[in-house]
Residue, then its C-alpha position, 0 to 999 in steps of 0.5 A: x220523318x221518324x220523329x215521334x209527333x210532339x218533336x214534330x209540333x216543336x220544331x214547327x213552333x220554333x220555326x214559326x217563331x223564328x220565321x223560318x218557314x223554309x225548315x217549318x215547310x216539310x213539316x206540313x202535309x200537302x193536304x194541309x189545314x188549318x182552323x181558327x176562329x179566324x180561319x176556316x180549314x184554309x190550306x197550306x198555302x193559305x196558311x203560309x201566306x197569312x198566318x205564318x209571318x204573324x210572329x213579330x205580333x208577339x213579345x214573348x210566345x212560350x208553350x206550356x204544355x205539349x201533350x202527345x194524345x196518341x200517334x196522330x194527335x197532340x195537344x199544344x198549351x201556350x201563352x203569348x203577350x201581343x206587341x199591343x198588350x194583353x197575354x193570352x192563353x190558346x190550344x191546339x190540336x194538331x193531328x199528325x199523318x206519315x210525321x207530317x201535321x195534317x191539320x191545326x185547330x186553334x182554340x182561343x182561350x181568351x186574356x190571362 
């Protein structure tokens, strides 16, 4: 891939999203992981199978801020309103490797 990283993390959102997981699959590294307070460094597989098919939890999910740290890291500022209520506001730091997301840590910043 020779997308520069925030276009990779975009396209990533946009296919999780609209549950698109056959376009959101190449985007991910095969060495995949991913962290939340939930999940701890679970594989791509893992990921996929749990975490990726959560969007119909969401009525509204918005990024705020997608903001490139360097070639390797971005950082990711979004908002989401859960079906059950109450908006909340997280982070991401998704590290990049070859164009493809390496890694995901998820910091939960609590209701808005």
């Amino acid at each position: 891939m020779n997308e520069d990283p925030a276009s990779v993390v975009e396209a990533a959102f946009r296919h999780y999203r609209s549950q698109d997981r056959e376009a959101a699959l190449p985007l991910y590294a095969d060495d995949f992981t991913f962290t939340s307070p939930r999940d701890d460094h679970i594989d791509r597989a893992a990921f996929f199978e749990e975490c990726f098919p959560t969007a119909s939890r969401f009525t509204e999910h918005r990024m705020l801020r997608v903001t490139p740290a360097d070639q390797e890291l971005v950082f990711v500022y979004y908002e989401y309103e859960l079906t059950t209520g109450g908006r909340y506001r997280n982070v991401e730091a998704i590290t990049m490797r070859d164009g493809l997301i390496r890694e995901v840590r998820v910091f939960f910043g609590g209701e808005v």
